[in-house]
Backbone as CSV, one residue per row, in Angstrom:
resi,resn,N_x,N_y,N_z,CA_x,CA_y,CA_z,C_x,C_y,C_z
1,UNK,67.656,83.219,96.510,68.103,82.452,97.653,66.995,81.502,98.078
2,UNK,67.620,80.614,98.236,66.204,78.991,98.900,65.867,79.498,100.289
3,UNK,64.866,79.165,100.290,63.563,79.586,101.256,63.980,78.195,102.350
4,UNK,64.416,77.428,102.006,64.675,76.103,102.406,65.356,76.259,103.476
5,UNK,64.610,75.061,105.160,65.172,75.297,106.047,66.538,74.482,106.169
6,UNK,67.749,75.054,106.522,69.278,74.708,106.286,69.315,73.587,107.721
7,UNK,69.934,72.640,107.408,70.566,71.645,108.186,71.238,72.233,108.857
8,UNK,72.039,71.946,110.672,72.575,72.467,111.402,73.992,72.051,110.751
9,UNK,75.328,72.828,110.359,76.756,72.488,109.991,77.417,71.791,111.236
10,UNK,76.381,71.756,112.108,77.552,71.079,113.094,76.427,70.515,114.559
11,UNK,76.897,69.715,115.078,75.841,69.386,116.009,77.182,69.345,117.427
12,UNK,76.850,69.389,118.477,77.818,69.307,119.743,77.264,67.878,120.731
13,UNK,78.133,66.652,121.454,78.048,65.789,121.531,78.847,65.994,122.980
14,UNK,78.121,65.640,124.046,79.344,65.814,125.195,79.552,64.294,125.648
15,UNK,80.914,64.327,126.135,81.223,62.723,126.105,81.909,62.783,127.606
16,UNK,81.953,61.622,127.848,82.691,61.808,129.428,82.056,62.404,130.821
17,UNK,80.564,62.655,130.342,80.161,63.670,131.513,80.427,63.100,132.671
18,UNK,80.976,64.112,133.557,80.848,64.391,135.163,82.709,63.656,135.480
19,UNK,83.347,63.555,134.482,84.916,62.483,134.589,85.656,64.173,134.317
20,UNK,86.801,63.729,134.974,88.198,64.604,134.349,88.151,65.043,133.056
21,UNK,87.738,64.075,132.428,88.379,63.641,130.752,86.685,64.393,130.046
22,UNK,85.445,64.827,130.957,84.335,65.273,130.012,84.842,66.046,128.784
23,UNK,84.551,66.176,127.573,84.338,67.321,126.880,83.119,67.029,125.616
24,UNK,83.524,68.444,125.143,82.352,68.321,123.836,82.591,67.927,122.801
25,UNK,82.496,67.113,121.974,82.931,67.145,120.563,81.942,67.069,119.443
26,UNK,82.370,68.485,118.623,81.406,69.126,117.447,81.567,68.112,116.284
27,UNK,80.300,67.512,116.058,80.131,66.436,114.940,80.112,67.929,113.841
28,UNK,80.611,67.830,112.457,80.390,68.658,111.529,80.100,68.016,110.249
29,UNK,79.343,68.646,109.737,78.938,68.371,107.772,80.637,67.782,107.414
30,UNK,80.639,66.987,107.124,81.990,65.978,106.419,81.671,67.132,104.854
31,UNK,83.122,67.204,104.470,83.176,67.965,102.978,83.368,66.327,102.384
32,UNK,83.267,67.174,100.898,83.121,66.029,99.917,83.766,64.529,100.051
33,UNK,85.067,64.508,100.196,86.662,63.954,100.560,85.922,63.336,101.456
34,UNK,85.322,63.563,102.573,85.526,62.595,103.773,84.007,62.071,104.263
35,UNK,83.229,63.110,103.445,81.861,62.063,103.356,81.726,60.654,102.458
36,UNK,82.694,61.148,100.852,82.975,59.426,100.436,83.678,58.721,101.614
37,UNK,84.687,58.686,102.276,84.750,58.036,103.348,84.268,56.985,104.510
38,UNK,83.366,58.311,104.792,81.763,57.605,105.353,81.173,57.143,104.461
39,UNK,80.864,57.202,103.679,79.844,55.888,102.382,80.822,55.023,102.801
40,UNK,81.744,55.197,102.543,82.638,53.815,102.357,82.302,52.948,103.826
41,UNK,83.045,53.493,104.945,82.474,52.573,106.394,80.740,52.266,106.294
42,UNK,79.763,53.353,106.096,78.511,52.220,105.773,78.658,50.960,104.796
43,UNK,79.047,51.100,103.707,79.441,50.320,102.815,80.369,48.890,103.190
44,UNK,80.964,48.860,104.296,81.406,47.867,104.921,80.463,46.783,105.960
45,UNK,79.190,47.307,106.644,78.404,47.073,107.360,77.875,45.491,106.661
46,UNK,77.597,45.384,105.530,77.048,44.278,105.234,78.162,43.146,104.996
47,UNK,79.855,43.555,104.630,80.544,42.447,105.038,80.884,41.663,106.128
48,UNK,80.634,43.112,106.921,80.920,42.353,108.721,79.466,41.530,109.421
49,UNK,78.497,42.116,108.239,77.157,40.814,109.002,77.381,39.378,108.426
50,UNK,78.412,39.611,106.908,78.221,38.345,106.888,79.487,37.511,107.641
51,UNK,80.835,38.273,108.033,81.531,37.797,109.046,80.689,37.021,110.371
52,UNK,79.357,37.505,110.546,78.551,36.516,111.535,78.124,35.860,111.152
53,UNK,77.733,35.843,109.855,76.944,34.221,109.213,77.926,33.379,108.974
54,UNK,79.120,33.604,108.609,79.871,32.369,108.815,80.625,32.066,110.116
55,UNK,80.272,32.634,111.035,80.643,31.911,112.645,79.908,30.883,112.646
56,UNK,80.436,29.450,112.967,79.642,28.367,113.072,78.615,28.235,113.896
57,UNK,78.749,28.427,114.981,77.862,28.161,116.370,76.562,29.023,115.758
58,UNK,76.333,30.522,115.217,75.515,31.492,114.566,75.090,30.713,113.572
59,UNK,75.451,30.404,112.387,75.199,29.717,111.118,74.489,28.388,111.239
60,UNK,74.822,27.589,112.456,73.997,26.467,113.182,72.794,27.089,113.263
61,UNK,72.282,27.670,114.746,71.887,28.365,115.250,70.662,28.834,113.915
62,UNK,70.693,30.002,113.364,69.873,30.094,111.988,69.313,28.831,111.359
63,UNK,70.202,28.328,110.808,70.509,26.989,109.510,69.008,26.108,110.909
64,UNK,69.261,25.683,111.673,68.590,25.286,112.547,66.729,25.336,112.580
65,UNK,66.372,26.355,112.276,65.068,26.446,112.273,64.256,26.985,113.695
66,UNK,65.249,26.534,114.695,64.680,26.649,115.894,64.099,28.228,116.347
67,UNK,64.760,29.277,115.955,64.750,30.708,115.982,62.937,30.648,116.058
68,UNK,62.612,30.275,114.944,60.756,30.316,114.264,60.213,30.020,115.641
69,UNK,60.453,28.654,116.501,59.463,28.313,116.819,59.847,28.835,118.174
70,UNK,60.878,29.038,119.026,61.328,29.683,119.621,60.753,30.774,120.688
71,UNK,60.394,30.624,122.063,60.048,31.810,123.034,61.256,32.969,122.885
72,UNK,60.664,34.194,122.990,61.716,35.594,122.912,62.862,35.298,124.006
73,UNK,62.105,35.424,124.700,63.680,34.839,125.649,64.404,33.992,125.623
74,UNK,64.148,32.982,125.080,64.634,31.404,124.581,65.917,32.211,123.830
75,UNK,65.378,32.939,122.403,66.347,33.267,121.348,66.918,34.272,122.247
76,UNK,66.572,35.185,123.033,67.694,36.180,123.346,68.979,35.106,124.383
77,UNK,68.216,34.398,125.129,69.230,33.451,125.452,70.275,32.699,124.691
78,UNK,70.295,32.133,123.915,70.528,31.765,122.539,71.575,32.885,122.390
79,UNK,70.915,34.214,121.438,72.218,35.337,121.440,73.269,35.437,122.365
80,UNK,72.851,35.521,123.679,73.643,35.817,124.401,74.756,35.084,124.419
81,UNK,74.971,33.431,123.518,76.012,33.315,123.780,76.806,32.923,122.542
82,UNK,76.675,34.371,122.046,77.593,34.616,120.189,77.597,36.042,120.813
83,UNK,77.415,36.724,121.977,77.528,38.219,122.430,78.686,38.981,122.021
84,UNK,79.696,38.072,122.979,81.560,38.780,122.405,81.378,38.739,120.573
85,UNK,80.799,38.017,120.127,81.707,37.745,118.528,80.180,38.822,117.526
86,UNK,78.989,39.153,118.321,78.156,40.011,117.769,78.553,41.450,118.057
87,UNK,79.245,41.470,119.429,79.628,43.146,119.928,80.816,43.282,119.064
88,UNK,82.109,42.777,118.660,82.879,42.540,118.420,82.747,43.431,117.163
89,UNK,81.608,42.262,116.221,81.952,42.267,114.629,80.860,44.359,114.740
90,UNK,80.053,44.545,115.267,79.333,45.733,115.540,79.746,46.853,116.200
91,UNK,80.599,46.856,116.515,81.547,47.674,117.177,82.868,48.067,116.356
92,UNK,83.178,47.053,115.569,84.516,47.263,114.244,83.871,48.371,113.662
93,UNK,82.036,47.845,113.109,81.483,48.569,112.045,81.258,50.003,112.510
94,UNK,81.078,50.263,113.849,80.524,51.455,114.362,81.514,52.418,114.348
95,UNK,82.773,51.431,115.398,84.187,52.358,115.048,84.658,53.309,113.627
96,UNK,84.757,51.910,112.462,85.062,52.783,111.107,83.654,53.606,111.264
97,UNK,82.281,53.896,111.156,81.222,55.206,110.824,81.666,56.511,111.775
98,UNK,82.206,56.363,113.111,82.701,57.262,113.958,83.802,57.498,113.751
99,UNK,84.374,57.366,113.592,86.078,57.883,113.095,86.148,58.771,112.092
100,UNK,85.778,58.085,110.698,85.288,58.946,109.778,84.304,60.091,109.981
101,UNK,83.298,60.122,110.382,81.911,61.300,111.096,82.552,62.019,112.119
102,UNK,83.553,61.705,112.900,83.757,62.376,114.047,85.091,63.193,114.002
103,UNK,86.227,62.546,113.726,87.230,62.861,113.364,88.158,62.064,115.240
104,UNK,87.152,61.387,115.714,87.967,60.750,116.946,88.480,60.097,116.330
105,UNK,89.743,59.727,117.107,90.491,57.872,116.820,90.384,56.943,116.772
106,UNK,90.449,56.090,116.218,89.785,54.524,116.546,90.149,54.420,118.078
107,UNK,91.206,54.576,118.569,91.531,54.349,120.000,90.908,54.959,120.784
108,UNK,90.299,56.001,121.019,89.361,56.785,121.643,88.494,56.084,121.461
109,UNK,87.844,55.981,120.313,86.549,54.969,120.414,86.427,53.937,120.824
110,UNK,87.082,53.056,121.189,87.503,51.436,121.020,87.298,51.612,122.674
111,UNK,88.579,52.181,123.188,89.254,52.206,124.947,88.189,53.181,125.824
112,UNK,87.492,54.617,125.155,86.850,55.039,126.423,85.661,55.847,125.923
113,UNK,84.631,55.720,124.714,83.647,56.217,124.278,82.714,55.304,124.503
114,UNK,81.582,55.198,125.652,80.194,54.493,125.705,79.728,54.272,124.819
115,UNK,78.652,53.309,125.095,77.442,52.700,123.996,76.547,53.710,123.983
116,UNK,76.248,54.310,125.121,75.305,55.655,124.687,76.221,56.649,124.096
117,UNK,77.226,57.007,124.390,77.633,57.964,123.688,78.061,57.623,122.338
118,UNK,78.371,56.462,122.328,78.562,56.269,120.525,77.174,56.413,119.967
119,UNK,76.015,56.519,120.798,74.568,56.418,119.916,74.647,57.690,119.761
120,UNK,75.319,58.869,120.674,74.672,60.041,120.038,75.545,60.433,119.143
121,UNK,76.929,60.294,119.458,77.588,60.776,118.077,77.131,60.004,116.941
122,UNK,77.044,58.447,116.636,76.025,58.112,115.293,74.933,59.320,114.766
123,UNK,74.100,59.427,116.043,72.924,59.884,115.420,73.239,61.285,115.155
124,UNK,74.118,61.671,115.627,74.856,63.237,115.352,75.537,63.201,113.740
125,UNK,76.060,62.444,113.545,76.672,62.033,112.114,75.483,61.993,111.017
126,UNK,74.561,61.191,111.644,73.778,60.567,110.294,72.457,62.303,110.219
127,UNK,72.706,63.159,111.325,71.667,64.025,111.447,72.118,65.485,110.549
128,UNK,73.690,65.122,110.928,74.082,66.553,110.509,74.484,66.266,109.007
129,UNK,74.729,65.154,108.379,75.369,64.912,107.104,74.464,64.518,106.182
130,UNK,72.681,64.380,106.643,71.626,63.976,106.591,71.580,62.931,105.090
131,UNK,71.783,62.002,106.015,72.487,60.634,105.349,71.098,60.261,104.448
132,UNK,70.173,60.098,105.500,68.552,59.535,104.730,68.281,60.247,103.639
133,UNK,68.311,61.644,103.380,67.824,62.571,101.961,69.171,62.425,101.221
134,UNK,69.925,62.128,101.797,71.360,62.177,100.293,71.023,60.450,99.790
135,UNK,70.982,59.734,100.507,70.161,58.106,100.141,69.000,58.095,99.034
136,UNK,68.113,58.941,99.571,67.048,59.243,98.500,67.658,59.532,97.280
137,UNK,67.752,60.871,97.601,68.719,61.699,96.669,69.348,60.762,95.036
138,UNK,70.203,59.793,96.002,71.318,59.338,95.123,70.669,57.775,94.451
139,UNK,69.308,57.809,94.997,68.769,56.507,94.346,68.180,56.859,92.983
140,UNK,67.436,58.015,93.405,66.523,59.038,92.048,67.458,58.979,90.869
141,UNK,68.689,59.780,91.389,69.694,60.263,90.387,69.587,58.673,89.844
142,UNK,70.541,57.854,90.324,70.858,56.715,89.691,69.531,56.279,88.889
143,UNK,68.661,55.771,89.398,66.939,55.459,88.654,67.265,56.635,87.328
144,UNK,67.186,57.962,87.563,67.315,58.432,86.542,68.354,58.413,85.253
145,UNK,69.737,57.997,85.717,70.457,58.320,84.716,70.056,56.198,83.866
146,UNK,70.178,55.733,84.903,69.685,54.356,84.028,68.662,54.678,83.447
147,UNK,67.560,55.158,83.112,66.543,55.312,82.247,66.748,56.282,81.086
148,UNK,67.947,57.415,81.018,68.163,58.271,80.421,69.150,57.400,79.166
149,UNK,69.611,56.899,79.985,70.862,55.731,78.722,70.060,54.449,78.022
150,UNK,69.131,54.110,78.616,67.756,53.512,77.481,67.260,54.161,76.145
151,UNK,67.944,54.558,75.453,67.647,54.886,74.155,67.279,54.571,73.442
152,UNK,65.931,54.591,72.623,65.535,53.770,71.345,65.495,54.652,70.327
153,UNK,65.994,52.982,69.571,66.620,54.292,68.024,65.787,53.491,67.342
154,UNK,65.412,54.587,65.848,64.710,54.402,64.859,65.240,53.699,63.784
155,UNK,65.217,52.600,62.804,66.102,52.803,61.840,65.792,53.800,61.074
156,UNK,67.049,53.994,60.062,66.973,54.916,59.295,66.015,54.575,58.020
157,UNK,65.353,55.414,57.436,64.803,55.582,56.067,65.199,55.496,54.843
158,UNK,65.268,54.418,54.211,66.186,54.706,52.718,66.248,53.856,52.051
């Protein structure tokens, strides 16, 4: 038996505190089936950033140069007004990782789950399904099996 300290199967997330509607909801280890799932909604994250690079006003904005030379507040000013179409496209992406990780509804999430509370169920998801060592994990493997199918052959003798 592994000596190895075991990941928690389930983490508890309370949502709603101090409302009618408070309760807890147990983030759990996703089985096989519904952790591809979740790959899949991370796996969407980089189409919906580029859904912001082609918003014009954003794609200006960049394309522009101005960002570089730019005071911090200048550019957060600046953001602030691509906000609706940055919360928007980041909030689609967050929805599909919570739905899948959580087993809530998109409608639950969308209509009455906070920005803090979507941070802890995220970080409840990515803690209990321990996303970072299966990442590792699955880079090695891959590195490895591409180097294993590199075969050099000898010719033959004759």
């Amino acid at each position: 038996m592994s000596e190895a300290k075991s990941l928690p199967r389930s983490i508890s997330v309370l949502l709603y505190a101090g409302t009618d509607d408070e309760k807890v909801v147990t983030v759990e280890k996703l089985p096989l089936g519904r952790a591809a799932a979740l790959g899949l909604a991370f796996r969407g994250i980089p189409a919906k950033l580029e859904q912001l690079r082609q918003h014009e006003g954003i794609r200006k904005l960049i394309d522009s140069g101005q960002l570089d030379n730019m005071p911090l507040a200048e550019v957060a000013m600046k953001i602030l007004e691509f906000l609706p179409e940055l919360l928007e496209v980041a909030a689609d992406a967050i929805i599909d990782i919570l739905a899948v990780g959580t087993g809530l509804s998109r409608e639950e999430l969308r209509e009455k789950v906070g920005l803090d509370e979507a941070t802890e169920l995220l970080a409840a998801v990515i803690e209990v399904n321990n996303l970072g060592a299966i990442q590792k994990h699955l880079k090695a493997a891959i590195s490895r099996l591409g180097r294993s199918q590199t075969v050099t052959t000898t010719p033959a003798a004759g």
